[in-house]
C-alpha positions as CSV (number, residue, x, y, z in Angstrom):
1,X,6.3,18.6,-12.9
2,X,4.2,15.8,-13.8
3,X,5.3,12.5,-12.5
4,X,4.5,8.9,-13.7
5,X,5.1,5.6,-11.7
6,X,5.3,2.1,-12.9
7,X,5.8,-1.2,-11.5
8,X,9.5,-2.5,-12.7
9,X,11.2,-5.9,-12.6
10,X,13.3,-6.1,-10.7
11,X,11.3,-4.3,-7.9
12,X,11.6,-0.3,-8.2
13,X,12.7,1.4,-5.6
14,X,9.0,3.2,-4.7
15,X,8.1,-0.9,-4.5
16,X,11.0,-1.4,-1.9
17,X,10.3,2.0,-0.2
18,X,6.5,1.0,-0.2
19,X,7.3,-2.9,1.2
20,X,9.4,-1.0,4.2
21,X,6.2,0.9,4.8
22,X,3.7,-1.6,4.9
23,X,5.5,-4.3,6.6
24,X,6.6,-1.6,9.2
25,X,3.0,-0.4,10.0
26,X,0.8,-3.9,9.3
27,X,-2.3,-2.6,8.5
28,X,-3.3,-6.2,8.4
29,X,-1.7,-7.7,11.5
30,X,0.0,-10.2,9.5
31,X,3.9,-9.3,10.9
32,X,5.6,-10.0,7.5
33,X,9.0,-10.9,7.5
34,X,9.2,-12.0,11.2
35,X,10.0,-15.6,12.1
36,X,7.3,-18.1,11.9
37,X,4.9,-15.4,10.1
38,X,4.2,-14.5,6.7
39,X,7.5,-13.5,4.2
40,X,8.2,-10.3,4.0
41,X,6.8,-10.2,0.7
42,X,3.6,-10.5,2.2
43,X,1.9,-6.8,0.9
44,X,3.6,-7.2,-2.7
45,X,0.4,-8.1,-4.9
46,X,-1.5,-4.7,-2.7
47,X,1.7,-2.6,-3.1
48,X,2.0,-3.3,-7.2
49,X,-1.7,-2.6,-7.2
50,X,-0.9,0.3,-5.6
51,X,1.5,1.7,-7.8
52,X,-0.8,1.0,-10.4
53,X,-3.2,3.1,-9.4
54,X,-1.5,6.0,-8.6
55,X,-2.3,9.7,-9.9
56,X,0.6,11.9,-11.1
57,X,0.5,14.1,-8.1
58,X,-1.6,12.5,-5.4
59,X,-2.9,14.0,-2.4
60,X,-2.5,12.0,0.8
61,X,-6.7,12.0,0.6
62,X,-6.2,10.1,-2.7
63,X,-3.5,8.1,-1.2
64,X,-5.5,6.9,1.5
65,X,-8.7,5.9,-0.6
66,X,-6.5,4.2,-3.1
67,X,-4.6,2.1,-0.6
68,X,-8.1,1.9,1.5
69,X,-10.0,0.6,-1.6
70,X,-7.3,-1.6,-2.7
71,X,-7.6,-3.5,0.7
72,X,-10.5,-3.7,1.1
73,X,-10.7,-5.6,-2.5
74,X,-7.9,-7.8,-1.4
75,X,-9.5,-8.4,1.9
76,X,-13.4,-8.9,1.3
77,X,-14.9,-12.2,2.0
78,X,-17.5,-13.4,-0.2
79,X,-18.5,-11.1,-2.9
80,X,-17.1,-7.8,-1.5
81,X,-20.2,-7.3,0.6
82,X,-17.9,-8.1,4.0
83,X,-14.4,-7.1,4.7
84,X,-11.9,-7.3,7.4
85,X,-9.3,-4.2,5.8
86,X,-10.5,-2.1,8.7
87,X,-11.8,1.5,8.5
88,X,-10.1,4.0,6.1
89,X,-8.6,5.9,9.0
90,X,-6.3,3.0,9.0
91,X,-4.4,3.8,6.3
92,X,-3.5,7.2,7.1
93,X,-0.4,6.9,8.5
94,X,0.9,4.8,5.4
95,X,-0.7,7.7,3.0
96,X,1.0,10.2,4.8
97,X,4.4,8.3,5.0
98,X,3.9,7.2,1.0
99,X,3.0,10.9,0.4
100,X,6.1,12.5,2.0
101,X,8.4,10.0,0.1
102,X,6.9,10.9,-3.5
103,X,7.3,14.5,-2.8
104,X,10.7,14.3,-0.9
105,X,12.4,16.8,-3.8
């Protein structure tokens, strides 16, 4: 079964399922929601980019270099040649936890 995802206004519920995800792990250290830090909205432009990009039927491999690759855009200082996103391995606990939820049927 071929499956197709899409960024929806209001937010779909992959968006909300993904917000839960990333604010819960912080790749980025930035403690989103919590009082006196960022709102929890704080991922929302990386998780719709995200979405965006996804294949039909990712594999967490591909889930992990989209989300990796999409931080490390959204995080690069300069011209891309720096960037503070971390190593790859950092996003593999949110690939994995994305990945389970896509194929929860």
């Amino acid at each position: 079964m071929s499956r197709q995802y899409t960024v929806e206004a209001p937010k779909s519920e992959l968006h909300r399922v993904m917000r839960k995800i990333f604010n819960k792990d912080d790749p980025m250290g930035l403690k989103p929601g919590k009082p006196g830090w960022p709102p929890e909205d704080e991922y929302d432009s990386e998780i719709e980019s995200i979405i965006k990009s996804l294949p039909c039927e990712p594999s967490v491999s591909e889930l992990n270099t989209i989300i990796f690759n999409v931080f490390v855009k959204s995080f690069s200082i300069g011209f891309g040649e720096k960037h503070i996103a971390g190593k790859k391995e950092r996003y593999n606990v949110i690939a994995i936890q994305l990945h389970e939820y896509l194929f929860r049927d």
